[in-house]
C-alpha positions in Angstrom: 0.0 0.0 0.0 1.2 3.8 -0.9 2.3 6.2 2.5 0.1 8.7 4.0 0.6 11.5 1.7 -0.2 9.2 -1.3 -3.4 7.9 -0.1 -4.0 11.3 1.2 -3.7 12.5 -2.7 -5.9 9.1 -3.4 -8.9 10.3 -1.2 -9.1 13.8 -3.0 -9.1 12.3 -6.7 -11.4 9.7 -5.5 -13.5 12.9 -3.8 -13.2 14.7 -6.9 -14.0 12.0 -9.0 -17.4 10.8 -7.3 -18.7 14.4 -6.8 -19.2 14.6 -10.5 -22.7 15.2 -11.9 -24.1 11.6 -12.4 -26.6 9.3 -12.0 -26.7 6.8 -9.5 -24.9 4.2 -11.8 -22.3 6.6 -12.8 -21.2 7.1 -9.5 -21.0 3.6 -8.2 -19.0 2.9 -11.3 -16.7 5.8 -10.5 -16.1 4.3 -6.9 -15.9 0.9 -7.4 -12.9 2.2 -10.2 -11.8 4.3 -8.1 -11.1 2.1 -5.0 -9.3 -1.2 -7.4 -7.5 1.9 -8.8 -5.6 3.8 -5.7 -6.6 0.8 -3.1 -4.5 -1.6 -5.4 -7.3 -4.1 -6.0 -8.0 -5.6 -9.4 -11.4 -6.5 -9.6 -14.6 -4.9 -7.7 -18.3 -4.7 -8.1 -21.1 -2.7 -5.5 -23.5 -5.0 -4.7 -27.3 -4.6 -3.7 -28.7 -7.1 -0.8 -32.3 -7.9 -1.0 -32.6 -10.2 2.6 -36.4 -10.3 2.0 -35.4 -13.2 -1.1 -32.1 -14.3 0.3 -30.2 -12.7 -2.9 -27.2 -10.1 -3.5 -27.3 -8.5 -6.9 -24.0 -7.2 -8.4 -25.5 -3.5 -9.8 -21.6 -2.4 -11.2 -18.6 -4.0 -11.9 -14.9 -2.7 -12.3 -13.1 -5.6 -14.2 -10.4 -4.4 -16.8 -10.2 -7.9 -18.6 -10.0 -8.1 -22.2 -11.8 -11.8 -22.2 -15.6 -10.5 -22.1 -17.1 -13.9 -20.5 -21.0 -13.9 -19.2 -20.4 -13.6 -14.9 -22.6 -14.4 -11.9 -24.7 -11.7 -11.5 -26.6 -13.1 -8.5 -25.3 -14.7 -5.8 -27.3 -16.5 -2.9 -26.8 -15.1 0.7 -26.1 -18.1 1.9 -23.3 -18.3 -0.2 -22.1 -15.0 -0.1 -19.8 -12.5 2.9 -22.1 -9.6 2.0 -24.4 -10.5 4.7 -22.4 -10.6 7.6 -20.6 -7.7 6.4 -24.1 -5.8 7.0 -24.8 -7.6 9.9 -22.0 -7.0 11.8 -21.3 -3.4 9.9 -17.6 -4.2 9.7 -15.9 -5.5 6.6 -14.6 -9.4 5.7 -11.2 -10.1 5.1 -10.7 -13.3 3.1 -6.7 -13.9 2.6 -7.5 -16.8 0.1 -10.7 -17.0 -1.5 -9.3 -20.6 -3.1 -8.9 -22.0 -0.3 -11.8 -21.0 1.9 -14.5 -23.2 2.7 -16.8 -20.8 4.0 -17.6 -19.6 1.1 -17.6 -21.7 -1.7 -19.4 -19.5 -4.3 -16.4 -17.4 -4.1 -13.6 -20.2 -4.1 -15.8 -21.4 -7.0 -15.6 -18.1 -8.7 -11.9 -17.4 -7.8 -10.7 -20.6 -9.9 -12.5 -19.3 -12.6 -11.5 -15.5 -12.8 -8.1 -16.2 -11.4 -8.5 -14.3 -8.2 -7.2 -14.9 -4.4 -7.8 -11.9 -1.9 -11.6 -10.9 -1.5 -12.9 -7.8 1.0 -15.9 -7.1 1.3 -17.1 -3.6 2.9 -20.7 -2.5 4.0 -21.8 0.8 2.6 -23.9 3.1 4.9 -26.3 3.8 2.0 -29.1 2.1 -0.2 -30.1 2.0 -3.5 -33.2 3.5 -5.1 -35.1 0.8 -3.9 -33.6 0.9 -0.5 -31.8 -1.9 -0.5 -28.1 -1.5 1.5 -25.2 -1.9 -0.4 -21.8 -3.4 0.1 -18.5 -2.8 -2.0 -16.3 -6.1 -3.1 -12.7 -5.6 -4.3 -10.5 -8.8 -5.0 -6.9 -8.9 -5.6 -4.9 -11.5 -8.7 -2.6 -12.9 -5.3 -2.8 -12.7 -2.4 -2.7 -9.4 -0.5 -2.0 -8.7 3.0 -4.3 -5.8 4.7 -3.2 -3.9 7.4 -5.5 -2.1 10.0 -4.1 1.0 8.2 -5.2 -0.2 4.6 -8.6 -1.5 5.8 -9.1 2.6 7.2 -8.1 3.8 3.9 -10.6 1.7 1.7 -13.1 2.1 4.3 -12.7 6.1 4.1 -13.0 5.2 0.2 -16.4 3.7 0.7 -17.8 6.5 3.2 -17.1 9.2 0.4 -19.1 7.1 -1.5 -21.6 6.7 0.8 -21.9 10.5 0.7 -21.8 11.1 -2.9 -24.7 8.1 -3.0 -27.1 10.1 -0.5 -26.3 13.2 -2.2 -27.5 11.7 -5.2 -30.7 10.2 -3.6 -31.6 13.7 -2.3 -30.7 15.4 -5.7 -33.4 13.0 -7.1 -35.8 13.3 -4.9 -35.8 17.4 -5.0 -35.8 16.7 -9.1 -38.8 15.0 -8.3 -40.4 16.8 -6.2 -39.8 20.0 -8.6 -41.3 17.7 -11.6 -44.5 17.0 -9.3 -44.9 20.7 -8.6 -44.5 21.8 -11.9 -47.0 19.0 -12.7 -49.3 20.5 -9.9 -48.8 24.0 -11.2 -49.3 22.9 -14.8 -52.8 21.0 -13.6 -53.9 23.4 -11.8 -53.8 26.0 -15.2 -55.4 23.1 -17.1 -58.0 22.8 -14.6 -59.0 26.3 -14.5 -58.6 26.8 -18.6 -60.8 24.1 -19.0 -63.4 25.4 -16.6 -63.1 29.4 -17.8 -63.4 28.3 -21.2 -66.7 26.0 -20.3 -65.7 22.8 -20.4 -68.4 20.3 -18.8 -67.8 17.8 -15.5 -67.8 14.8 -17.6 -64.6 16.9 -19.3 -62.7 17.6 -16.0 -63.8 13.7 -14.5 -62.1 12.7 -17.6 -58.6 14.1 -17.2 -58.3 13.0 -13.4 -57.6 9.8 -14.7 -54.7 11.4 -16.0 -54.0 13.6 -13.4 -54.4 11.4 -9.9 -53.3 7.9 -9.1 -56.3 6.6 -7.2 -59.6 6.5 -8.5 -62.4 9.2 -8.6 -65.8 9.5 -8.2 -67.0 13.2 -9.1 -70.8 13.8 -8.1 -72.5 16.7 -8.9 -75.3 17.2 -6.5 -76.9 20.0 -8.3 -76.7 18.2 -11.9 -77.6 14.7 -10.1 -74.8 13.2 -12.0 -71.9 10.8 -11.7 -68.6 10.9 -13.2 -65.9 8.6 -12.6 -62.5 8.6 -13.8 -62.0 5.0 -13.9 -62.6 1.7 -12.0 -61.9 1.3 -8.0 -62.8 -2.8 -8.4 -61.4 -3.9 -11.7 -62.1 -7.4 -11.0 -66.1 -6.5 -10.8 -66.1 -4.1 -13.1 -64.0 -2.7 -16.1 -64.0 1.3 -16.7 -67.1 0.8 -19.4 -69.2 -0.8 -16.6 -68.6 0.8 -13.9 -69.8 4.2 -15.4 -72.8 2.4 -16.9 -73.5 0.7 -13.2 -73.3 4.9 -11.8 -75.3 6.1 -13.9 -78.0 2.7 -13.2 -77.9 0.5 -9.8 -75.3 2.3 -8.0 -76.0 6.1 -8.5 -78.6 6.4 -6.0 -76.3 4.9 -3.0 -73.2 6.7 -3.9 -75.6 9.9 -3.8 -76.7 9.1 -0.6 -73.3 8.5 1.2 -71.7 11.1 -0.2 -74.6 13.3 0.9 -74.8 11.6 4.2 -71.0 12.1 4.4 -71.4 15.6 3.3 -73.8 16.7 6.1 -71.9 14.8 8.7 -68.2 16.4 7.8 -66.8 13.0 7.8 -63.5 12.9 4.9 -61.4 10.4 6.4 -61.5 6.9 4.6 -64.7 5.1 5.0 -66.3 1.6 3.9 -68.6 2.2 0.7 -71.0 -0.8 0.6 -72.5 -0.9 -2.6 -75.3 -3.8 -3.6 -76.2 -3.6 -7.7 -78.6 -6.5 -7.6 -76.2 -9.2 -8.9 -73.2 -8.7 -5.6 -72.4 -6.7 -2.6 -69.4 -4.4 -2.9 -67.3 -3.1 0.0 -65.2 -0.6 -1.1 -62.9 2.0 1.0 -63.3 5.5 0.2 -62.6 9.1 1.2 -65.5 11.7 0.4 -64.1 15.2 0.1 -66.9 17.8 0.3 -66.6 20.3 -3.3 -68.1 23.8 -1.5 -68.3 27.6 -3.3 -69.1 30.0 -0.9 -70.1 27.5 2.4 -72.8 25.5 -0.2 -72.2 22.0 -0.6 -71.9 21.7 -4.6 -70.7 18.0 -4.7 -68.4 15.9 -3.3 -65.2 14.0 -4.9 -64.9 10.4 -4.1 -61.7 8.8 -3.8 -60.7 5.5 -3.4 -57.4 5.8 -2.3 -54.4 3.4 -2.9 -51.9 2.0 -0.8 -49.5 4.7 -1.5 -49.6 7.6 0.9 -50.8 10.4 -0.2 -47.8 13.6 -0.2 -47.9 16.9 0.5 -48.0 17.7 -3.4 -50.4 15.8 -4.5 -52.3 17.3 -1.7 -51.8 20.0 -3.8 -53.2 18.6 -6.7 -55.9 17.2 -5.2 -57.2 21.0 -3.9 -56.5 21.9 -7.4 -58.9 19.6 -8.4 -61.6 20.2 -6.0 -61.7 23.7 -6.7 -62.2 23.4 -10.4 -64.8 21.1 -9.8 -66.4 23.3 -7.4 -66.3 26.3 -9.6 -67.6 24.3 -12.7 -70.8 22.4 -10.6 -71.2 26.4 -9.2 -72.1 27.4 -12.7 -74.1 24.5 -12.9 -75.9 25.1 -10.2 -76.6 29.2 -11.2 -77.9 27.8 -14.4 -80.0 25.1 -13.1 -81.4 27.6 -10.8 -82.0 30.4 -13.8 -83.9 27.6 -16.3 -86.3 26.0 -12.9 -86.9 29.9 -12.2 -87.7 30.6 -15.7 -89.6 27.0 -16.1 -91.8 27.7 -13.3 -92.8 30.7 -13.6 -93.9 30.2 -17.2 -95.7 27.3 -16.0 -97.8 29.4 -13.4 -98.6 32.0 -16.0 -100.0 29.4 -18.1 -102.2 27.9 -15.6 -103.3 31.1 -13.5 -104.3 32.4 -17.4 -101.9 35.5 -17.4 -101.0 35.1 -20.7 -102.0 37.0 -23.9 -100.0 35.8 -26.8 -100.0 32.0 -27.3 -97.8 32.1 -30.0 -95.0 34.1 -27.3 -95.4 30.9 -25.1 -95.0 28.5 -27.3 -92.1 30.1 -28.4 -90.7 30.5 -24.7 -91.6 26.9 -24.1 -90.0 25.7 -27.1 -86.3 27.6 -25.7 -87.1 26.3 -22.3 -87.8 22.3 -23.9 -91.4 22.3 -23.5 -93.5 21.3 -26.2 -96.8 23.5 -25.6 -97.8 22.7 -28.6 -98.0 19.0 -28.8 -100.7 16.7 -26.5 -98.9 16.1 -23.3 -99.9 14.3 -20.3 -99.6 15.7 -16.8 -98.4 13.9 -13.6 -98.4 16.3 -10.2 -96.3 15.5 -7.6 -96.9 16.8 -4.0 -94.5 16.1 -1.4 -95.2 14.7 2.0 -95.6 18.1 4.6 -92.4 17.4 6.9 -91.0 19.7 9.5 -86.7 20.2 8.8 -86.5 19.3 5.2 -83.0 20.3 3.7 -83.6 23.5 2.0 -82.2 21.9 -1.3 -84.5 18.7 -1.3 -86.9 20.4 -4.1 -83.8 20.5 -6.2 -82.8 17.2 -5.5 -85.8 15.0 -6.1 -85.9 17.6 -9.5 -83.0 15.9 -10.6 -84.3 12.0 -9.3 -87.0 12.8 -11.6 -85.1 14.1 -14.2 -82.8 11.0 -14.1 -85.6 8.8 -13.3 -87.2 9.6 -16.7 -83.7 9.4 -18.6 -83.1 6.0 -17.4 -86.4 5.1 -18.8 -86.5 6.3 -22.2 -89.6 8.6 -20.9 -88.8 12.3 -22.2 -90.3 14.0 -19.9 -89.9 18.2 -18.6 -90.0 18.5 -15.0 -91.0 21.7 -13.5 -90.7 22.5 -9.7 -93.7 24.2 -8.0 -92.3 24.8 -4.3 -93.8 21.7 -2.4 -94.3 19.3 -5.3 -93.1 18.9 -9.2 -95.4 18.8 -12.4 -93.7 16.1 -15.2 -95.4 17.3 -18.4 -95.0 13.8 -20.8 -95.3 13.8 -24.5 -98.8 11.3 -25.0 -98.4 8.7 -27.1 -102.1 6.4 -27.1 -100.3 3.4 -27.8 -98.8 2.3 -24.6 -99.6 5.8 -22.6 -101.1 4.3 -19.8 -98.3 1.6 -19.2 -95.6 3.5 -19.3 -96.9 6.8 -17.7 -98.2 4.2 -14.9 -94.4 2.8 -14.7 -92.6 6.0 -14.0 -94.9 7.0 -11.8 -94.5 3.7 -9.7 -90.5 4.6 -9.8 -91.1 8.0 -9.1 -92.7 6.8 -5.7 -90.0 4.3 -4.9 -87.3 7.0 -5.9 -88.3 9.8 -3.9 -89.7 7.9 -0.5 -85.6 7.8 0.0 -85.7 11.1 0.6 -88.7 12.0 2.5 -88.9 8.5 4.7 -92.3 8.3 3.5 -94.6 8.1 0.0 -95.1 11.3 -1.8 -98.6 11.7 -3.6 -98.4 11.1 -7.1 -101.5 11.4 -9.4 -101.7 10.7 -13.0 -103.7 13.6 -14.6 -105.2 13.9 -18.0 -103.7 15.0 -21.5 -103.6 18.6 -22.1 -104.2 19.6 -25.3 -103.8 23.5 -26.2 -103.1 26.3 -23.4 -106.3 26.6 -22.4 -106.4 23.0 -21.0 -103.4 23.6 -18.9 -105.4 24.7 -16.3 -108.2 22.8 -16.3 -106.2 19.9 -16.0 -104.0 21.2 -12.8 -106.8 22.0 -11.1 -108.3 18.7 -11.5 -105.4 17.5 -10.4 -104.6 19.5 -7.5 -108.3 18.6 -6.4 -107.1 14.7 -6.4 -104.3 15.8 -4.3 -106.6 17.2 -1.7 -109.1 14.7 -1.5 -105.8 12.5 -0.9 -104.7 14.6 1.8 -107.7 14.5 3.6 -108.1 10.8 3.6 -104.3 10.0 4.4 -103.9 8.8 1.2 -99.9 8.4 -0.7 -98.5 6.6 -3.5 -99.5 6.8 -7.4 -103.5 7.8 -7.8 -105.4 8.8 -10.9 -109.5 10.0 -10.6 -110.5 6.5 -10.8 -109.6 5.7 -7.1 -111.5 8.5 -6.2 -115.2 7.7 -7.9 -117.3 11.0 -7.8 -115.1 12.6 -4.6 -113.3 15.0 -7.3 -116.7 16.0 -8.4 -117.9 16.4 -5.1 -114.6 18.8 -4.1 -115.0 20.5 -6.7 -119.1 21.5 -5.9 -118.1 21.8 -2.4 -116.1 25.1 -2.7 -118.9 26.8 -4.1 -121.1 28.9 -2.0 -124.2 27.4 -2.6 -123.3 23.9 -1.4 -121.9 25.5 1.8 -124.9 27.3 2.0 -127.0 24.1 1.5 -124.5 22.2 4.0 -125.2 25.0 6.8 -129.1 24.4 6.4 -129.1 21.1 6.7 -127.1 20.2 8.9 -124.6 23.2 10.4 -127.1 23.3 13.7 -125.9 19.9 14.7 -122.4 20.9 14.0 -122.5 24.1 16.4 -124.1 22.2 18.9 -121.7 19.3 19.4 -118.4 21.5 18.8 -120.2 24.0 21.8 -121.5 20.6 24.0 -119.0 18.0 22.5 -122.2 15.9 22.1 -121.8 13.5 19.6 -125.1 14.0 17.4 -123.8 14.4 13.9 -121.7 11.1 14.1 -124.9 9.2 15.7 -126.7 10.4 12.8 -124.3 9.4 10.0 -123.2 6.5 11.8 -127.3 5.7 11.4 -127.6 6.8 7.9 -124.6 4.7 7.2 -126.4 1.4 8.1 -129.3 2.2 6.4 -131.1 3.5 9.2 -131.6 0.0 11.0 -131.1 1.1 14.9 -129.8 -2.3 15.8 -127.2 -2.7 13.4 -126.7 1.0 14.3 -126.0 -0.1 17.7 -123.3 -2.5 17.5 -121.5 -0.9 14.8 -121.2 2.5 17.5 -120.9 -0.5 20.4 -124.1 1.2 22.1 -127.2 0.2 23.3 -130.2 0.0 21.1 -132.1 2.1 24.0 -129.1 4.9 23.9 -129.6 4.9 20.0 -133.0 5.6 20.4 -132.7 8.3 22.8 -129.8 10.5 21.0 -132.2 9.8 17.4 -135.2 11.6 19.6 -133.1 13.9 21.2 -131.9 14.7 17.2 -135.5 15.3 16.5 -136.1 17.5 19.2 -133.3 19.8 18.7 -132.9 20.0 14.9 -136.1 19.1 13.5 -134.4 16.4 11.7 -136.2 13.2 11.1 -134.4 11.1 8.6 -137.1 8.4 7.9 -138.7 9.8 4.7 -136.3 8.9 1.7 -136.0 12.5 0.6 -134.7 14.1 3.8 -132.5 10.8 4.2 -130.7 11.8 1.1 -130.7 15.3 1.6 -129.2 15.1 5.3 -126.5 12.2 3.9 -125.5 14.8 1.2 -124.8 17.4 3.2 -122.9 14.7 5.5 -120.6 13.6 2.7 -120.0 17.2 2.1 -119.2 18.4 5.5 -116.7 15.7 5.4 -114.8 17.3 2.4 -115.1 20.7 3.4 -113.4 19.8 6.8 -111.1 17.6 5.4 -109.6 20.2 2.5 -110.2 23.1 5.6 -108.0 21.3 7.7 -105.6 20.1 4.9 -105.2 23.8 4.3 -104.5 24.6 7.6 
């Protein structure tokens, strides 16, 4: 080995040389060179050790011979001195690799390359895939090593050590500048595509791009879903997923996220998913997409193994806020055509208009086809206390999607506590399929309320001036509904002559008639709390037979008797004669409906 000054000089070339700009397979090459060169080696390779499959891997080799042969490029731990090199963090001297026993891989290899002297030396550094490192130099004879000449090469390998982590941290602050530059360079695509009006479906599209995990974008205010690509590949390719979203699936991943939404809740949660065919159970996190404090949407992300970093954090509220700013315009234009919708609507049916041919044309912008027979279906929603304010819009957009999903065109129009669906009639199969959406429409929106809404299947309107005709015939239904605690999907034939009856009971003559016959007997119980008026209908009812009377009010036949002559002797009324029975039963029936629509407007 040289003196002290010489393998002083040594250390500063092999300094100078390994600090050179390289990647990490230039400068292992540079110090494996390096130390054969000034340690007086003649062969050397840097090996990485991968203990989790019992394997070294040579990843550079220094060997000047001119016979180019094919080499061992892996070598078994078992079989190799790397291991207990690491282990015991010092290096292994082996005077004569030939005749060693310990390790015959070497002694094996040492015949064939010619070689005696082997030392191995653990590296305090990794590779790129974190696996330590060791350097091996071997010598033609055999070389003697002092303490001395074990410091030097051992000074060798912590230089390189250093340029190696210098290297690592060069790459991972290249990175990290690439991934901020992609962040920055997202974040402009994001918000050029938005500015120049790109749609949801556009932006859902390039996360797939943009993010490693899956997404899930929902638009509460456009009632859509858009996903970038699959989270369960083995269920569903990227096709079927979107088509299982927009079918079996959307109406559960609207709830959570809604649910989710409300509750503040983004860490990772379990999404359980049922389409019919198999239960899914998936892991996501639900991040809330808000303008201004309102809840627009939510992004739905079904995150990988990989933690997520601090820059693609970054992305990530990139993301979310173009999203949020697109479904904002959404929702200001959703908002602008309902308003618009609805209040032509109401001028229609409250007969405001003057020119027909100006609302046709305005219904024609707004998708309504005045012009053409259409049936209408009126839905009233169930009178709740604490509704979300936004539940008119949302069971808008159930409809909406309802309709799509069954080939129905239909224009929806929100009225406050209900929705009119204005369908295009078709007297082939108008009853079936009007009938089948409005089965669906119950069954979609009882998810949001808890409980039915009333749904009745009105008539066709045919020209303007059957518009409202028709909604009043059908907001009659509703109240006769109301009043007898009916829900669910009606029509006027589950009603008989009650529509007709509502209708003559708001006019002042049958209230007149009502008061005449009968509104003596309705002062005097609600002063006395008597219970006249219901003796009398219950007797009416059953054909005025006193017995059957009796046991149908669970009374005695005597105490029938007596409230029927105490009737008589109050009111006058004496319900024997057939045309004073069906005069007082009338006015009965009708007292019935006028409380029940009083109270139902209460």
């Amino acid at each position: 080995m040289a003196d002290q000054a010489s393998q002083m000089r040594s250390l500063r070339d092999v300094a100078s040389r390994i600090n050179s700009d390289g990647d990490l397979e230039t400068i292992l090459r540079d110090l494996i060179h390096a130390a054969c060169e000034h340690g007086g080696w003649t062969l050397g390779s840097v090996m990485a050790i991968d203990a989790a499959h019992g394997e070294a891997h040579v990843m550079v080799r220094h060997d000047p011979t001119l016979l180019r042969r094919p080499l061992e490029n892996r070598w078994e731990l078992a079989t190799s001195p790397a291991l207990i090199a690491l282990q015991r963090n010092e290096p292994v001297y082996i005077r004569d690799a030939r005749a060693s026993d310990e390790f015959p891989g070497y002694r094996r290899e040492a015949f064939e390359r010619d070689y005696r002297t082997v030392l191995v030396l653990p590296m305090s550094c990794a590779d790129a895939e974190n696996r330590p490192m060791v350097l091996n130099v071997v010598s033609r004879g055999i070389t003697e090593v002092s303490p001395d000449d074990l410091a030097f090469m051992s000074m060798i390998v912590h230089l390189g050590g250093i340029a190696v982590e210098r290297e690592h941290r060069i790459r991972a602050e290249r990175q990290a500048a690439e991934q901020l530059q992609k962040a920055l360079q997202t974040q402009t695509t994001l918000l050029q595509e938005v500015l120049s009006g790109g749609s949801t479906s556009a932006l859902a599209a390039m996360l797939a791009d943009l993010l490693p995990a899956p997404v899930l974008v929902v638009d509460f205010s456009g009632n859509a879903l858009v996903a970038s690509r699959s989270p369960t590949p083995v269920h569903f390719d990227d096709t079927a997923w979107q088509r299982a979203i927009d079918t079996s699936l959307g109406s559960q991943i609207i709830t959570a996220a809604r649910d989710a939404v409300a509750a503040q809740r983004n860490e990772p949660r379990g999404l359980r998913l049922d389409d019919g065919e198999r239960q899914l159970q998936l892991m996501a996190r639900i991040e809330p997409l808000n303008v201004d404090g309102q809840a627009v949407g939510a992004l739905v992300i079904f995150p990988t193994a990989q933690a997520a970093g601090d820059l693609e954090r970054l992305l990530l509220d990139s993301v979310k806020f173009a999203l949020s700013v697109q479904m904002m315009r959404s929702v200001i234009r959703f908002r602008f055509e309902t308003r618009t919708l609805t209040e032509l609507f109401f001028e229609i049916i409250e007969r405001r208009w003057r020119d027909a041919d100006d609302v046709l044309l305005r219904g024609r912008r707004l998708g309504l086809a005045l012009g053409a027979p259409a049936r209408m279906v009126v839905v009233d929603f169930p009178d709740m206390p604490s509704l979300p304010a936004d539940i008119s819009v949302d069971c808008h957009h159930a409809v909406t999607r309802l309709a799509r999903q069954l080939n129905v065109p239909a224009s929806v129009v929100a009225i406050g506590g209900g929705l009119v669906c204005l369908l295009p009639h078709d007297e082939d199969d108008d009853q079936e399929r009007i009938g089948r959406l409005a089965r669906r429409m119950v069954e979609t929106l009882r998810h949001s309320f808890n409980r039915e809404p009333i749904v009745v299947l009105g008539g066709v309107c045919d020209g303007l001036d059957t518009y409202p005709k028709e909604w009043e015939r059908c907001w009659r239904m509703i109240r006769i509904a109301r009043a007898f605690g009916r829900t669910g999907t009606l029509s006027a034939s589950d009603f008989g002559p009650m529509p007709m009856l509502i209708g003559a009971a708001e006019s002042a003559d049958v209230r007149s008639f009502v008061d005449s016959s009968i509104g003596i007997v309705v002062a005097h119980d609600r002063k006395h709390d008597t219970p006249y008026l219901e003796t009398l209908a219950a007797y009416l009812r059953e054909g005025c037979r006193a017995q059957a009377c009796a046991d149908a009010m669970g009374l005695h036949v005597t105490t029938l008797r007596y409230r029927l002559a105490r009737i008589q002797d109050l009111f006058g009324i004496d319900p024997e004669t057939p045309d004073r029975r069906f005069a007082i039963e009338l006015a009965i029936r009708l007292h019935g409906v006028i409380e029940n629509g009083s109270a139902t407007a209460g």
